[in-house]
C-alpha positions in Angstrom: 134.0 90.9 119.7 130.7 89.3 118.4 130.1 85.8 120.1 127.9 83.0 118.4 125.3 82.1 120.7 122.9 79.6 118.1 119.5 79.3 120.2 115.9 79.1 119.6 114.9 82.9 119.6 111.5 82.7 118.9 109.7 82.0 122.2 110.8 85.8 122.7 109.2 87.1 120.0 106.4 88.2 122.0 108.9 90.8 123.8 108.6 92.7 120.0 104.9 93.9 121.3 106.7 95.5 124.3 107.5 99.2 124.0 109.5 99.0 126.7 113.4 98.1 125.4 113.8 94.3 126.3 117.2 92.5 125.9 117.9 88.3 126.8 121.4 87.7 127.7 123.5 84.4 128.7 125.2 84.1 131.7 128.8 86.1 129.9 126.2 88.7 129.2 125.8 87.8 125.3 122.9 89.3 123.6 120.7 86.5 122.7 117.5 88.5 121.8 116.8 91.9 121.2 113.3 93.4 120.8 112.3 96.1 117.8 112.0 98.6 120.8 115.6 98.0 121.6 116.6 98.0 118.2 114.6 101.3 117.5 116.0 103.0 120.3 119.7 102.1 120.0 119.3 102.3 115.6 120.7 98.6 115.4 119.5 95.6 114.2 119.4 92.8 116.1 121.9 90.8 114.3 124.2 93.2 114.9 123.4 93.2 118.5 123.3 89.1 118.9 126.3 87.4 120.3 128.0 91.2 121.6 128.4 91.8 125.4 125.6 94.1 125.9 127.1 95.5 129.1 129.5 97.6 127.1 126.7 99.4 125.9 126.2 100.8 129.4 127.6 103.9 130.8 128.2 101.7 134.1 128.9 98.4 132.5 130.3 96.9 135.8 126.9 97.3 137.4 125.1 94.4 134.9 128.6 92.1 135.1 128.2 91.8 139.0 124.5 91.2 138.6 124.9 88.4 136.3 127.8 86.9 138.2 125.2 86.8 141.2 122.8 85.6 139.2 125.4 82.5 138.3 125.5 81.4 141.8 121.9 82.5 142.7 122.4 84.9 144.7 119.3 87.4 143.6 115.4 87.5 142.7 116.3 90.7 140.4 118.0 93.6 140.3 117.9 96.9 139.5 119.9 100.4 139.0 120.0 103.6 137.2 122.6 104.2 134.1 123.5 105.4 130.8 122.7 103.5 127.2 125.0 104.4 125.0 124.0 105.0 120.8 126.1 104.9 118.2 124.8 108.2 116.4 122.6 109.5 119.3 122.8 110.8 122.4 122.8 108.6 125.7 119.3 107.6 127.1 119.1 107.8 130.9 117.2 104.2 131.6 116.1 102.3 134.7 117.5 98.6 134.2 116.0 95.6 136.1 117.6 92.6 135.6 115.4 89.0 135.9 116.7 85.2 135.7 114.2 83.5 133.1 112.7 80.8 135.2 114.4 76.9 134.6 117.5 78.6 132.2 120.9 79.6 132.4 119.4 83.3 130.5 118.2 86.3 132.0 115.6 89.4 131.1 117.2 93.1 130.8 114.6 95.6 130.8 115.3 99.3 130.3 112.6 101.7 131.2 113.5 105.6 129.5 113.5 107.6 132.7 111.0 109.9 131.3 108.7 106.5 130.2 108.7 105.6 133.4 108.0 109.0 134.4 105.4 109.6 132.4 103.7 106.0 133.3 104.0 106.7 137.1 102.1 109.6 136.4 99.1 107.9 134.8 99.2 105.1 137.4 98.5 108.1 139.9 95.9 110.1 138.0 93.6 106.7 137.5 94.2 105.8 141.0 93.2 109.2 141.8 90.1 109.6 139.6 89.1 106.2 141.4 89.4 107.9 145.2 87.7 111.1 144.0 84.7 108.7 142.4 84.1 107.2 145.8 84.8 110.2 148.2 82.2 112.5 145.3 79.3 110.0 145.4 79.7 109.4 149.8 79.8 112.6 150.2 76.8 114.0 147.8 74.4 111.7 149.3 75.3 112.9 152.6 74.6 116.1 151.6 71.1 114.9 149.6 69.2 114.1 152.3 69.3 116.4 154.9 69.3 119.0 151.9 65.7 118.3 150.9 64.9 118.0 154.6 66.2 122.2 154.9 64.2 122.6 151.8 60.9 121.2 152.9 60.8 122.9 156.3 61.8 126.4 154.8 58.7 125.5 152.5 56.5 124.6 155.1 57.6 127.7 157.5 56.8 129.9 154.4 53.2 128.7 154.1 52.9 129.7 158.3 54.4 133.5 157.6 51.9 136.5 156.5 54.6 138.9 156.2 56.4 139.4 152.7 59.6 140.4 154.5 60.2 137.0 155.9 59.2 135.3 153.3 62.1 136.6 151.3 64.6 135.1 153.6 62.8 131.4 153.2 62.9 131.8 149.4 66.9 132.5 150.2 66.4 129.3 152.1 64.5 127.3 148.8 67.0 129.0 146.7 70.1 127.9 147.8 69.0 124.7 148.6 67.8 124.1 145.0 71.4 125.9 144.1 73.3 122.7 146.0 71.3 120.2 144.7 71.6 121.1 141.4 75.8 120.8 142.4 74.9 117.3 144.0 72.8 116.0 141.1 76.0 117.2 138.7 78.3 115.4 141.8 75.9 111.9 141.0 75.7 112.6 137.1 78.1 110.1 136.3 77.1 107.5 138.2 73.1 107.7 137.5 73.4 107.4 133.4 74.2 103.4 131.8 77.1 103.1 129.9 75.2 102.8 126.3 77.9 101.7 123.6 77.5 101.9 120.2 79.7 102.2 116.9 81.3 105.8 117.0 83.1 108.1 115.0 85.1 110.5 116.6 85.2 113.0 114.2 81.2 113.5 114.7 82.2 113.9 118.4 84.8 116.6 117.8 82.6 118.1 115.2 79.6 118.4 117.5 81.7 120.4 120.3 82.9 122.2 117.7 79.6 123.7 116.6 78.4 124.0 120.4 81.3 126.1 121.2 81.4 128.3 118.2 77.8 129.1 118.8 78.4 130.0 122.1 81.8 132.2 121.1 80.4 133.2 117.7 83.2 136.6 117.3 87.5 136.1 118.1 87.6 132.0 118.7 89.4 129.6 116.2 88.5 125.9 116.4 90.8 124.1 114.2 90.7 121.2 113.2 93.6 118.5 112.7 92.2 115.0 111.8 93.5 112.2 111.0 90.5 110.8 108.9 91.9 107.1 108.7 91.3 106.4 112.7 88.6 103.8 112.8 85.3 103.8 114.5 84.8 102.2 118.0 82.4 100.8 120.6 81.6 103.8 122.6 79.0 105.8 124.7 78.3 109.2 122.0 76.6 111.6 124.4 79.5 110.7 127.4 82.3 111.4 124.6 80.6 114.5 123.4 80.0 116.0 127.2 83.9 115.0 128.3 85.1 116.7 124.9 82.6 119.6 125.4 84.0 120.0 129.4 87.4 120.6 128.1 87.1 122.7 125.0 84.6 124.9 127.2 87.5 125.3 129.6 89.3 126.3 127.6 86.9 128.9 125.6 86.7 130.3 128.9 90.4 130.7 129.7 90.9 132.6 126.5 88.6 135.3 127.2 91.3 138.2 127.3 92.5 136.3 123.6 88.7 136.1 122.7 88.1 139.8 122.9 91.6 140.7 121.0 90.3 138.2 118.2 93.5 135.9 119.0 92.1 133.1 120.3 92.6 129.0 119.2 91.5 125.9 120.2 92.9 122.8 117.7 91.3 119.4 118.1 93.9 117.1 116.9 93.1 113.4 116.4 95.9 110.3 116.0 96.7 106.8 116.1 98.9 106.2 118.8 100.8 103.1 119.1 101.6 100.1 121.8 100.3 102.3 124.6 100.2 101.8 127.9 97.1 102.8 130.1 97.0 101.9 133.9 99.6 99.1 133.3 97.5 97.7 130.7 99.4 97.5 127.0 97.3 98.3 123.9 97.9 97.6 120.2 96.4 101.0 119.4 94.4 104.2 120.4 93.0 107.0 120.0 94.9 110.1 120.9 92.6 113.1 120.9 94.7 116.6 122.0 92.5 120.0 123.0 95.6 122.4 122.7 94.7 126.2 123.4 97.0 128.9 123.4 95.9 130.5 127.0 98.1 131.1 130.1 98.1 127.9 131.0 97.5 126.0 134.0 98.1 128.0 137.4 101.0 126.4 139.2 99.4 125.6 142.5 96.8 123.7 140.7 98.6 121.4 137.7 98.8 118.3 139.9 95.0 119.0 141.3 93.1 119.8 138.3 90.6 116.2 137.9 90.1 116.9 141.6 86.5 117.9 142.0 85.7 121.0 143.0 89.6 122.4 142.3 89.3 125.3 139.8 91.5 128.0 138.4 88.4 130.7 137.7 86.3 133.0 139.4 82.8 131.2 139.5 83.9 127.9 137.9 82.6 124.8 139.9 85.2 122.9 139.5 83.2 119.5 138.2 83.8 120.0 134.3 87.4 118.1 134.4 86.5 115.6 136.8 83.0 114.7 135.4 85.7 114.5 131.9 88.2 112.0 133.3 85.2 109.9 134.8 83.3 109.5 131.2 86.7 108.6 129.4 87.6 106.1 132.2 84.7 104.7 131.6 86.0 104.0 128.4 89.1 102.3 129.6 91.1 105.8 128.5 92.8 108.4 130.6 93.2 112.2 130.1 96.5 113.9 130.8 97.9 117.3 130.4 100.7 119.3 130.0 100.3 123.2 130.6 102.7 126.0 129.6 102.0 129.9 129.1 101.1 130.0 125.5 100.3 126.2 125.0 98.1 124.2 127.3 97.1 120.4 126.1 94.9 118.0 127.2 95.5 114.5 125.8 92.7 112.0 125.8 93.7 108.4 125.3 91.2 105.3 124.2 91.8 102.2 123.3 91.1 101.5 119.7 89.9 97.7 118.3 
């Protein structure tokens, strides 16, 4: 039975730009306000929802009663639990609740978080926290390993002037070598850190196209790189040659993951680009972005390394260093985006989200 509950509805208008599903109820659990994500989700409109006990929506409807009959008498900040929302059409969603008195009124804030949303967002909170740690342990750790580096290279130089015999000196050139070998890795380690941020109007498509041509010159014979654009995305503020060396990193992973498809002339690579919308990135919400997928259809991700792969030095190949994904996830951060992934046998893609204007 619909109750009439008149009230001013529009101070929670701003609840619309949320993509999480937002309801305001009274203190008998009436629907006051429903957002378009709620809406969406549930395939109701809000008038249909205003003034209806939302509770009985709820696989556990006893669960938001007793909350909001503590909430009555004060007896809670919040609370929270895990249930059912029932659909009329659809099937259930499986939704994280929290339940918040609005500050100085008799109404209170139900938010339901998809299990998999939350999921998901716990999972990029970790990866930019993570990117973060590995930034500070990479550049501590290379310029430990700098200096006393070019001190072994300058004594194994200055031993090898002292030596007459040839035999000997091929041990200090082992010496120079491998020194010269580690700071090329420590230089790469320090890469990101060394080069301003230099922003500028871009168009990703130019990006995607320019990896496209380096790779295809490098794997001329059995690799597709198609392309899937969506030409309407609209330029940005953003650093060109970073873009293009983070794009390159991961579509040259991939190249080299297909090399058994490569030489059977069944190897693809698509570079999709979309418009994604109300976004979340590290907690912060975003109108729009850019959603650029590398999807190859390799073996996928080894299992012991899916949660490790932006870890530096963490690789699935023989004689990969490790540094292309990290260095990747550090130029798109820069840009206030993330990189994710999701790997199967078959079908292995790496999103990259920025923030568009």
């Amino acid at each position: 039975m619909s109750l009439a509950v008149p009230r001013d509805v529009q101070r929670f208008a701003a609840l619309d730009l949320l993509s999480t599903l937002a309801v305001v109820v009274d203190q008998q659990g009436a629907v006051v306000f429903a957002n378009a994500a709620l809406e969406s989700a549930m395939g109701m409109s809000r008038r249909m929802l205003e003034g209806v006990e939302f509770a009985q929506y709820l696989a556990s409807p006893s669960l938001l009663r007793t909350g909001l009959q503590s909430s009555d008498g004060h007896g809670y900040a919040a609370m929270s639990f895990d249930t059912g929302l029932q659909r009329t059409v659809q099937e259930p969603l499986f939704v994280h609740v929290t339940l918040t008195p609005i500050e100085h009124t008799d109404l209170s804030l139900v938010e339901l978080w998809v299990l998999e949303q939350q999921a998901r967002q716990d999972r990029e909170e970790r990866l930019v926290e993570q990117a973060q740690a590995n930034k500070e342990l990479v550049r501590n750790l290379a310029h430990e390993i700098k200096n006393p580096l070019g001190g072994i290279r300058g004594a194994a130089q200055l031993l090898e002037m002292e030596l007459d015999s040839r035999e000997l000196k091929e041990y200090t050139q082992v010496i120079i070598h491998e020194a010269d070998r580690l700071q090329s890795l420590v230089d790469r380690l320090l890469a990101p850190h060394r080069h301003p941020h230099q922003l500028a109007d871009l168009n990703i498509h130019e990006v995607c196209e320019r990896v496209r041509s380096l790779v295809l010159l490098e794997y001329p014979q059995g690799l597709k790189v198609r392309r899937d654009y969506d030409i309407s995305i609209p330029e940005f503020k953003g650093d060109r040659a970073q873009l293009i060396q983070a794009l390159l990193n991961i579509v040259q992973n991939a190249a080299q993951v297909l090399s058994d498809k490569i030489a059977s002339g069944e190897a693809e690579i698509v570079l999709r680009t979309r418009v994604a919308r109300q976004v979340t990135i590290g907690r912060q919400r975003h109108r729009l972005a850019l959603e650029l997928h590398v999807i190859d259809n390799g073996p996928g991700v080894p299992d012991h390394i899916k949660e490790r792969i932006f870890y530096p030095l963490v690789t699935g190949r023989d004689g990969g260093s490790g540094l292309g994904l990290p260095l990747a996830q550090t130029f798109v951060q820069r840009h206030h985006g993330l990189i994710e992934c999701e790997s199967m046998p078959g079908r292995t893609d790496f999103r990259i989200l920025i923030p568009l204007p």
